[in-house]
N, C-alpha and C positions, 0 to 999 in steps of 0.2 A: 492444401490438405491440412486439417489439426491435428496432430499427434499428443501422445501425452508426451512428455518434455524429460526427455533423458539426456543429462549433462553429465559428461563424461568429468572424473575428477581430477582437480585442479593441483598440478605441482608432485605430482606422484614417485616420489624420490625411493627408488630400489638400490637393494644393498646397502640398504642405512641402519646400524644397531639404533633402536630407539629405548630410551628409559624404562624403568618397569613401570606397570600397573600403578595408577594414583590409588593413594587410601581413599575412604569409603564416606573420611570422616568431613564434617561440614556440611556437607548435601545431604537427601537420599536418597535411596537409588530402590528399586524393583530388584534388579537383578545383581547376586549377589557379587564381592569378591571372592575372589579365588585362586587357588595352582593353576594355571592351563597344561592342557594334557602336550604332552610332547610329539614333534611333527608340525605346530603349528605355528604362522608367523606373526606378526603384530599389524595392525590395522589401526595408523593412531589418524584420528579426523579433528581438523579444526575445523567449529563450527560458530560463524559469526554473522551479523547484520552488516550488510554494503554500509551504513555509520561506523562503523568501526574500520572499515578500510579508508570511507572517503574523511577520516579525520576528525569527526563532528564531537563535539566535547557532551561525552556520556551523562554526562549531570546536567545537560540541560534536558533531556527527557524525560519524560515520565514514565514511571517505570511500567506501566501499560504496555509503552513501544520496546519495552524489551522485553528480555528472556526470561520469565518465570518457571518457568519449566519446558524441558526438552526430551523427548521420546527416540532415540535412535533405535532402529530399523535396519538387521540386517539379514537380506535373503543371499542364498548360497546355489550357484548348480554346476554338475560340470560341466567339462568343454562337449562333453558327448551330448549334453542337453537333457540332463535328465531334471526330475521335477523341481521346481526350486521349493525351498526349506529356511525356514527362519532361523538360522544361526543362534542370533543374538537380538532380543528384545529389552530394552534397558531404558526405566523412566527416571529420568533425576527430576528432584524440587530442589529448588536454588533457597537458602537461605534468603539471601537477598537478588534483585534481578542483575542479568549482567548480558553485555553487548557480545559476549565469546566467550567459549569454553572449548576445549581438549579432552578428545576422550580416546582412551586406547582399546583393543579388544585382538583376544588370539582367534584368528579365523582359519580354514583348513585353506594350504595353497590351491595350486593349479585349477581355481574355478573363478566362475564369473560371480563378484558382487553386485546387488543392488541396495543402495542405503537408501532409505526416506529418514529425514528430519521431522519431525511435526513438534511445533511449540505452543505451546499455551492452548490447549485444543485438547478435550476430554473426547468431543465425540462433534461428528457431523450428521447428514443428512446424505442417507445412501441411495441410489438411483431409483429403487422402487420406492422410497420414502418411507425407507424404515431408519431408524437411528442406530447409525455407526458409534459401536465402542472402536473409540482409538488402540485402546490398551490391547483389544485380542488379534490376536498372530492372523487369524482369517480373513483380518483387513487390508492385508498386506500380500497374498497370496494370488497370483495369476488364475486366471479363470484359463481354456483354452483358446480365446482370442492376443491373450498376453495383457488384459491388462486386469487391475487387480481391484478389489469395491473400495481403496481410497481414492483410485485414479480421478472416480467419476463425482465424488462425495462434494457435498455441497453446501455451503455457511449460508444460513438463513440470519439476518438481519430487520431485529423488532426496534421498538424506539427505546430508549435508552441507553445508558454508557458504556461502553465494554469493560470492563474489568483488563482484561487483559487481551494482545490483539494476537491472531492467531497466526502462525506463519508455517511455513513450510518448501519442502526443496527435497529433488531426486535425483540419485549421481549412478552412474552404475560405470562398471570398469571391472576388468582381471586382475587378479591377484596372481600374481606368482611364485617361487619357494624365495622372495625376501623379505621384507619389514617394507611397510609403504604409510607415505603419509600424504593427507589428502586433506587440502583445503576448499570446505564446502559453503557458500555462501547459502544463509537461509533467509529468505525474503518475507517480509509482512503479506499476507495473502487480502488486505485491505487497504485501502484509503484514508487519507485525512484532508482536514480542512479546516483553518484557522479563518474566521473573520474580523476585520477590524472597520467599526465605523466611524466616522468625524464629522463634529459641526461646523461646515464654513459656511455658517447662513454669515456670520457675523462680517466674513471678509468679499461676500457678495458681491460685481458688480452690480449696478444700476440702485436704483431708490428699494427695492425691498429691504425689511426691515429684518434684524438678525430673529430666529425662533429658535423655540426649546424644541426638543424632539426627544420623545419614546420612542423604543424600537419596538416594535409587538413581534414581530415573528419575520423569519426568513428564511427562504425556499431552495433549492438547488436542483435541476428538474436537467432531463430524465435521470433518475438513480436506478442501477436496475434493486429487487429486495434479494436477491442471491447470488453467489460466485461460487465458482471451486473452490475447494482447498487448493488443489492441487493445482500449478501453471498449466495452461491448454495454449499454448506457441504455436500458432502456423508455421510449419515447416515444409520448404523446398529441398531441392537439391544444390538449390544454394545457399542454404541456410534461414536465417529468420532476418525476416523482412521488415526495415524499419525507415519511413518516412520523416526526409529530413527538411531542413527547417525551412527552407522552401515551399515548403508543403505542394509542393510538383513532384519532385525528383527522388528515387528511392535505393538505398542500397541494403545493402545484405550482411548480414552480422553470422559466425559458426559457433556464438555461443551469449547467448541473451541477457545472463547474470553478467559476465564479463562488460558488455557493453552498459549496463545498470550502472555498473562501479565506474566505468569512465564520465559518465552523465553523472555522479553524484559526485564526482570532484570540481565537475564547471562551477566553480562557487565566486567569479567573480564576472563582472559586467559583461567585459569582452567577448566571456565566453555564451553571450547567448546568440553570438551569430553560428554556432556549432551546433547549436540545439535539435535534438533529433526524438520523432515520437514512433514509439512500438506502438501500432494500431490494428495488427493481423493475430487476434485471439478470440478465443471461444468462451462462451456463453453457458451455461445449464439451457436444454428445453425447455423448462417449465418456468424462464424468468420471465419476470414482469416490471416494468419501467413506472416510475412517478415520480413525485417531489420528495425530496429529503427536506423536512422544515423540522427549524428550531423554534419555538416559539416562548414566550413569558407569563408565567402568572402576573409577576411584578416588573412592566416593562423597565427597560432601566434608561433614566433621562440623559439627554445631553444637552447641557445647558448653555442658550445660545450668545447669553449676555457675559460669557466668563472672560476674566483677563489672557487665556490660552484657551487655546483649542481645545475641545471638548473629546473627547477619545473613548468609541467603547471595543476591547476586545472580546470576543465570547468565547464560550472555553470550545478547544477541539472536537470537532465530531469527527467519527469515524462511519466511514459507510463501504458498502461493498466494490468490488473491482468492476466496472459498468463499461456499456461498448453498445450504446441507439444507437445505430447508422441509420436515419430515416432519410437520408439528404441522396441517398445515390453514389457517393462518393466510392470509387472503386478503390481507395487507397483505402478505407477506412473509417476517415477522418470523421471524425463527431464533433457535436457542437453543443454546448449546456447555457443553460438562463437560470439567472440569479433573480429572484423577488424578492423584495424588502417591501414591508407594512408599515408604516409609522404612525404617528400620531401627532400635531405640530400645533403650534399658537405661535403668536409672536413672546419673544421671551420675556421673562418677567412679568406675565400679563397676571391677573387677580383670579384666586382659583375659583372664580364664579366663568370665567369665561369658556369656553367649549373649546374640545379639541378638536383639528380636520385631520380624519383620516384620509391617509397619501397612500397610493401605491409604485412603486419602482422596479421598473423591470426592463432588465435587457441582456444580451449574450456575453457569458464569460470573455474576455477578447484573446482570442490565440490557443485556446484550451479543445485541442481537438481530441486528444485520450485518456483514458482514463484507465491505465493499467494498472496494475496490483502495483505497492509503496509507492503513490503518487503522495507528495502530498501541494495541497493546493491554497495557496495564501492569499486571501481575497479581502481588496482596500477598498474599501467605497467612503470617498466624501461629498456630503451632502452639501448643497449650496445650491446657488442658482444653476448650476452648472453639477448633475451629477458625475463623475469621475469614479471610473472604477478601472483596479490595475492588478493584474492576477501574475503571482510568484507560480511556477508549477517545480516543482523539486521535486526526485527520489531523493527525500530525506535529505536534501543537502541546497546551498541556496543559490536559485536562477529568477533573474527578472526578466518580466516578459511586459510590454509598455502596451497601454492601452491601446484599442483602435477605433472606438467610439464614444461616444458622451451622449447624454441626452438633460436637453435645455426645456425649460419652463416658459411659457407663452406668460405675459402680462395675467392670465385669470391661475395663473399656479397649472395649468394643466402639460403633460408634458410632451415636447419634441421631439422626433428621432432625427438627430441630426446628422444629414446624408456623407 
């Protein structure tokens, strides 16, 4: 069964006096400072990206992957269950972006909160396909089935860069008459993917001759064009189900972000015998699957005849949270194909001579899901022997080793080598 995805919050320290209210200044904010009226407790939330727990040095990001602005969300009801009520609605814009922020607020005791995060994210696409403002209270509000039109809201994905990537996260919990502090992990509600290509015609076995190579364009197929905002987690009664690196065998996790953060610390070799894939989440109805292609006006060359290896990286694309199961797979498990276009001569040859367009294509190896902050680092060197080797990281770094290649026949045409 999918539920929408209520994480209870993390670390929730009662009978703690917390600091006052931060000034106003440096950020700014919607909602203003102020006295809070008396009777009421403190409510301070650390709110940050799994890179900032798994250690990943801030300055190599770009500030896309962070936090340009942050919208807390906070609904109120009592224990009697009456309607819930927007508390506190509060947009900060960051001066500059950053990986965590702290925010306090006086809320009334003895009821139940529900917080949503939403970052960088003015407005989505609401289930009857009218356009969600973030900003109004209405978005956030329970309908009578309990869930509320961000629940279902949904990022449409055109071609182009994102500016900034959108994230989001829902914690709910009781408040009771002390001060509580609550650390809530907010998650990229997207994708990435880094490609890096290489010329090793020049280090070839056999008699071929080293060639230049243009990239023209490159594919990543099924993408779906939309995701939630919001996480859709399959949920049992034992929790959330995450297939491990076996990819047979499955255990059970009581809380998804938690397990995110442990996966984004495996940052060294060893640990990709640990490796474990979330593959039980939900979809929008209305998505639709294709290629995600980058392509060039101005291919850009790699020169076959150089003293090094010819190296091109392309810059990050960002694509949605995607989940084809076309294969049967009861676990989940998905499978994605990489295509590369090129354009090839032998190197050095005289610019009268023509180019052969190549095509290359074969399965991501080992790349079975594609859940929200994935991000996926993809090697392909070109030579007689194509080689390709896929990093899949939440944001933090795991090697995962090839498990096919595919070889060229004596006419250039190519082999899937069994």
């Amino acid at each position: 069964m999918i539920e929408r995805v209520n994480i209870y919050c993390l670390g929730l320290l009662c009978a703690v006096m917390l600091a006052a209210l931060p000034s106003c200044g440096g950020r700014t904010y919607e909602e203003p400072c102020g006295s809070p009226e008396p009777g009421y407790v403190t409510m301070a939330i650390d709110a940050l990206t799994l890179d900032a727990v798994a250690g990943d040095d801030a300055g190599e990001l770009p500030d896309a992957e962070k936090i340009n602005n942050l919208r807390v969300i906070i609904l109120s009801r009592n224990i009697e269950g009456s309607e819930w009520t927007v508390e506190h609605n509060d947009y900060i814009a960051y001066d500059g972006a950053v990986m965590h922020d702290r925010k306090e607020y006086k809320v009334a005791p003895n009821a139940f909160k529900r917080v949503y995060l939403i970052a960088n994210c003015r407005s989505a696409v609401a289930a009857d396909g009218s356009v969600l403002d973030m900003s109004q209270p209405a978005a956030y509000l329970p309908a009578s089935d309990g869930s509320a039109p961000v629940d279902d809201a949904a990022l449409g994905f055109t071609e182009g860069e994102m500016e900034m990537l959108p994230m989001s996260a829902l914690y709910e919990t009781y408040v009771y008459e002390n001060d509580v502090h609550s650390r809530c992990y907010i998650v990229r509600a997207v994708n990435k993917l880094t490609l890096t290509v290489k010329n090793r015609t020049a280090a070839s076995d056999g008699d071929e001759e080293a060639r230049d190579i243009r990239l023209v364009d490159w594919t990543v197929s099924d993408i779906a064009d939309r995701s939630f905002l919001m996480p859709h987690v399959g949920m049992t009664g034992s929790g959330c189900r995450v297939v491990d690196t076996d990819l047979v065998n499955t255990v059970y996790v009581s809380d998804w972000t938690e397990w995110l953060v442990d996966e984004a610390k495996k940052r060294e070799r060893g640990d990709v015998a640990r490796y474990q894939w979330l593959t039980d989440y939900a979809m929008p109805s209305s998505v639709t699957y294709g290629g995600k292609t980058c392509s060039y006006s101005e291919p850009p060359l790699l020169a076959g005849n150089s003293a090094s290896e010819a190296v091109y990286t392309a810059s990050p694309v960002y694509f949605a949270e995607s989940r084809d199961v076309d294969n049967g797979s009861a676990l989940g498990l998905q499978s994605y194909t990489l295509t590369l276009h090129t354009e090839e001569r032998v190197a050095g040859a005289d610019d009268s001579e023509a180019w052969t367009a190549r095509e290359y294509k074969a399965e991501l190896p080992q790349l079975v899901s594609l859940f929200r902050n994935t991000h996926v680092v993809v090697d392909v060197a070109v030579g007689r022997l194509l080689d390709v080797t896929v990093e899949e990281q939440p944001y933090a770094w795991v090697e995962l080793k090839p498990v096919f290649g595919l070889d060229r026949d004596e006419n250039g045409e190519i082999i899937v080598r069994k």
